[in-house]
N, C-alpha and C positions, 0 to 999 in steps of 0.2 A: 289465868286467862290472858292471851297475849290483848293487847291495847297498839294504839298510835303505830298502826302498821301501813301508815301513807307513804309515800316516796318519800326521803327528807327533801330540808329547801336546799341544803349540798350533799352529795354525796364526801367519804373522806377523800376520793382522788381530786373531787374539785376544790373540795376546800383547801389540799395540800399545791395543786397546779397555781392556786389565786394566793399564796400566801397567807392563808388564815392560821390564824392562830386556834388549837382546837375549840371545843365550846364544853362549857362543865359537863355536860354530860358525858364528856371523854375523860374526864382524870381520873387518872388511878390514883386510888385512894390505898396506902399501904396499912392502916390501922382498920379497914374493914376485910380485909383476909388473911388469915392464918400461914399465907405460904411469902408472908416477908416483904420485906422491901423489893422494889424494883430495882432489877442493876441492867443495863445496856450494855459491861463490860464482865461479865466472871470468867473463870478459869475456863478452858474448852475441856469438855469432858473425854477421856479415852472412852469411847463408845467402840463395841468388839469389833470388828472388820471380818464377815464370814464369806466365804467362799462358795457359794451354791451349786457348783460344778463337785466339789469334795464331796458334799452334804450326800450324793444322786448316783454319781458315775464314777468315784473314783475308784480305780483299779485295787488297790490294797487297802485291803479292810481294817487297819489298824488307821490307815490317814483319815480316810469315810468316820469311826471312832471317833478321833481324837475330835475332827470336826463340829460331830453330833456334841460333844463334850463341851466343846466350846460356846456353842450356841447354848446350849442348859444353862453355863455358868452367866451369857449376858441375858437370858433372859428372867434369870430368878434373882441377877441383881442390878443392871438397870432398867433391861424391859423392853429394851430397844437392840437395833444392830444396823450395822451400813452393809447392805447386801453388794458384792460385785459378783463378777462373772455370773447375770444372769440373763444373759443371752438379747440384751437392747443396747444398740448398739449408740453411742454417743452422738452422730448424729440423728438417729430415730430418736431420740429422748428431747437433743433441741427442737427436733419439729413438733413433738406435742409442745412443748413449752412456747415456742412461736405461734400456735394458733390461738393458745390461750391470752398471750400478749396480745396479739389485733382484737382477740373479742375487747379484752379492754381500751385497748385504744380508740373503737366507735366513739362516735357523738353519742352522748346519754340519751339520745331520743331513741337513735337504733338501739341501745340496752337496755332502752325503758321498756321492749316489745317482751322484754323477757323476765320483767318483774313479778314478783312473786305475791300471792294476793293474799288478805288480809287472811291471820291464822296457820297458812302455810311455810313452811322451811325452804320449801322450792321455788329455784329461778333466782331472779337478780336481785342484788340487792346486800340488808344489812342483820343483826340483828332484830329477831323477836320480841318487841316489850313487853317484860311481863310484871314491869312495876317501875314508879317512877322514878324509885333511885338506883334502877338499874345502869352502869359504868356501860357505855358503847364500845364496843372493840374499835380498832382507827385501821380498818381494810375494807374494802366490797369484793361482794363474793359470788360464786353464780355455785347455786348447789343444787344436782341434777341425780334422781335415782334413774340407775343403769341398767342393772339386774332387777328382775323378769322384764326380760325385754317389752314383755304385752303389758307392764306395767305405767310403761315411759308416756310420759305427760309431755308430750313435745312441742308444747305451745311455750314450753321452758327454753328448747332448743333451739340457739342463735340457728340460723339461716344465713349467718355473715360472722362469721368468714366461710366461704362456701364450702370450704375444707374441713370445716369444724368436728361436722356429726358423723364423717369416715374415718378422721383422725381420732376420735375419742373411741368410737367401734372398734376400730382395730388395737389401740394399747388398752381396751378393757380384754379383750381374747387372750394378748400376750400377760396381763398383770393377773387373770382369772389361770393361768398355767403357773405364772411364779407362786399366786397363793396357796394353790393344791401343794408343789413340792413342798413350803413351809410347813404346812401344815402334817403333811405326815414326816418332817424331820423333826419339828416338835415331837408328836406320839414318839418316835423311834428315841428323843434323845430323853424324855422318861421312861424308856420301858413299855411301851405301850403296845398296841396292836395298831398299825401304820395307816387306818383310816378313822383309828378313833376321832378324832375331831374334823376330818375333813369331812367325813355324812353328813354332819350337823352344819357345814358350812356353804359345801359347792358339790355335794352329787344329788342330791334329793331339790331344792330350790335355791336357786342361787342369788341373793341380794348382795348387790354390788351397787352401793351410791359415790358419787365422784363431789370433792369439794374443789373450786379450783379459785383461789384467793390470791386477790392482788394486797398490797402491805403499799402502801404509798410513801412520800418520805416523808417528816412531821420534822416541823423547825422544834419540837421540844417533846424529843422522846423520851424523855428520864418523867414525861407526865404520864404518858398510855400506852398501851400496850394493843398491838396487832391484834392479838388473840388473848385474851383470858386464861389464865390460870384453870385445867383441864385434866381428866384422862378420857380416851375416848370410849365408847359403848361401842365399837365392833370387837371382831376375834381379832384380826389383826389391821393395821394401816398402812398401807403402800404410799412412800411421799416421793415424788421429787421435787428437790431444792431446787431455787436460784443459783446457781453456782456463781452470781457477781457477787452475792451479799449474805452475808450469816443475819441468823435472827431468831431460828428456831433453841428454844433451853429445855432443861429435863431437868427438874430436882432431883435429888437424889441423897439420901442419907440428911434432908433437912436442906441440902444445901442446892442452889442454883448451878449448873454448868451449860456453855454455849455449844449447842453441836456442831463439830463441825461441817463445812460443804467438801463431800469428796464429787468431781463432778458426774463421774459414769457410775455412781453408784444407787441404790435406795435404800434409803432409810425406812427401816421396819420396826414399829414400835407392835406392841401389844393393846389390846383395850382390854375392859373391863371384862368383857363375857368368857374372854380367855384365862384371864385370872380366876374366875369361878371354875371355869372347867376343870381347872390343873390345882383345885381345892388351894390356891393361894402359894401355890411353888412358884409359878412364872407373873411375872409382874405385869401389869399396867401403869405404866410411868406418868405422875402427872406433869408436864409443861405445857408451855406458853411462847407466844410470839410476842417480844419486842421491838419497836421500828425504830427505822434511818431515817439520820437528818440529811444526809446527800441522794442516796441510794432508793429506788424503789425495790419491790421483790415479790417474784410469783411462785404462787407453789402449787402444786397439783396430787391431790390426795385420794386416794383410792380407800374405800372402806368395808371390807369385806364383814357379812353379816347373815345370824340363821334368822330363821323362816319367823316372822315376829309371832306366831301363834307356835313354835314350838318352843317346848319347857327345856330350860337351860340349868343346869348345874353340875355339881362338882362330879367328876368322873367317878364309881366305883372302887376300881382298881386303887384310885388314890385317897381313899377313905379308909382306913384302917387303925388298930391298935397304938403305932407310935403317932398317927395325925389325924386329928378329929375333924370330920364336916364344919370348913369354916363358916361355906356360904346357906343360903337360903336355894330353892331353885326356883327360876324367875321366868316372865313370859312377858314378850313384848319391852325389851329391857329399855329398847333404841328413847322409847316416847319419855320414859321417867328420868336417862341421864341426860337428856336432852334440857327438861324443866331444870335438876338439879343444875347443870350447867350455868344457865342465864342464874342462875339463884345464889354461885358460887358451892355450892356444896357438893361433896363426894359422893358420889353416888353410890360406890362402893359399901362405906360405910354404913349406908341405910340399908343392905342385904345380907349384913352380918349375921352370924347366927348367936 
């Protein structure tokens, strides 16, 4: 049961604008999780670079191939990819990323109009308490469901920047077009039948939530972290980065790597309900955001998701003789990895079979 869901007395932008030093409730503690110490500096990781014009339109069926191939090998072993050529144009991509910077930069009284009320994940704001010795992440966040539009709770929705609620409408239409092609290049690059997973994601009901997180700078980032140690509960995540400032990492193989900022591209990771589907072939990467001592950094996250009342699991097709039914099949997946989150734990792991 979440707790202590008031406004705090600083938000972390203010604390970080007034020079504050974080307050205990921010330190990352590296002896109460399993995924290690905090590093602000590891290796940058070769994260694949896929072409989404190949994946769709390419003339010769061997390049379209090789493509599909490609994407199989990054997503069954880091889980992620930096998408280009997917038709947003670099400056379309700064102007969402501009409206998101003015909504933060209001007076906190104009952001307070869009705070998020006690028990809810939506609107402005920080972290869900759901226990006292829960670690705060050090960003504020305004977290808005998109998809079913008749669902939209728009007492969430700033009215300042006046551009806001056109701007986010319109790159949800263009990021709900890039998710359908993922999603039947996935089916196609196992073998599949090319709307296998897209029914279950964006023809029948479409759930589309948007995270859009600022990372403020913190005079001592080697104590907290932006974000929490993670994998996410959709099928997949559409990000764009900051392109001034790195800070998003991906484990992998045990070990931390920094991804890097390409700027006209997006980053595509997986979440969890896609790893069930594809019986544990395609990954769900867990990472985490760590923050700058000079630098702020905004990001904007698109979260594509089925219908929370339909049963999710492992495809058919990928259930057979040499690979056994890893997961369980699950409903309502979003509410439990949401708890396991704030709680540190995989969620994954509690759907094993």
């Amino acid at each position: 049961m979440a707790t202590g869901d008031s406004l705090p007395a600083k938000t972390a932008q203010q604390m970080s604008t007034d020079g504050d030093h974080p307050p205990s409730k921010y330190i990352f503690n590296p002896t109460s999780t399993k995924f290690g110490p905090l590093q602000t500096s590891p290796p940058f990781a070769p994260i694949p670079i896929i072409d989404l014009t190949r994946l769709v339109s390419s003339p010769d069926q061997n390049d379209q191939q090789s493509e599909l191939s490609k994407l199989r090998s990054a997503l069954s072993t880091w889980g992620c990819f930096q998408a280009v050529n997917h038709g947003l144009s670099d400056s379309y991509l700064e102007n969402v990323r501009e409206v998101i910077k003015r909504f933060f930069e209001l007076p906190l009284e104009e952001k307070r109009k869009c705070f998020r009320e006690t028990g809810s994940v939506e609107g402005y704001g920080n972290d869900m308490t759901y226990s006292e010795n829960q670690v705060q992440d050090w960003c504020d966040r305004l977290f808005l469901r998109i998809l079913p539009e008749d669902q939209r709770k728009l007492r969430f929705w700033p009215e300042n920047p006046s551009d806001f609620r056109e701007t986010i409408n319109d790159y949800t239409t263009k990021i709900k077009s890039i998710s359908v092609l993922i999603f039947e290049a996935m089916a196609k690059s196992l073998d599949l039948e090319a709307n296998c997973f897209s029914k279950h994601f964006t023809e029948e009901v479409d759930v589309l939530q948007g995270r859009f997180i600022l990372y403020p700078p913190c005079p001592t980032p080697d104590e907290v972290l932006g974000l929490k140690a993670h994998s996410d509960r959709s099928g997949i995540t559409l990000l764009l980065q900051d392109p001034g400032v790195e800070g998003l990492q991906v484990l992998n193989d045990g070990k931390w790597y920094m991804v890097p900022v390409i700027r006209d591209a997006l980053f595509i990771n997986l979440g969890d309900q896609m790893q069930i589907m594809s019986n544990g072939i395609l990954k769900s990467p867990v990472h985490r955001v760590v923050t700058n001592k000079e630098k702020g950094r905004i990001s904007v996250a698109m979260f594509t998701e089925p219908d929370p009342k339909k049963e999710i699991g492992p495809v058919d097709a990928l259930v057979d003789g040499k690979r056994a039914r890893v997961y369980k099949t699950v409903k309502n997946y979003a509410v439990f990895n949401h708890e396991c989150f704030q709680k540190g734990v995989v969620a994954l792991d509690a759907v094993k079979i």
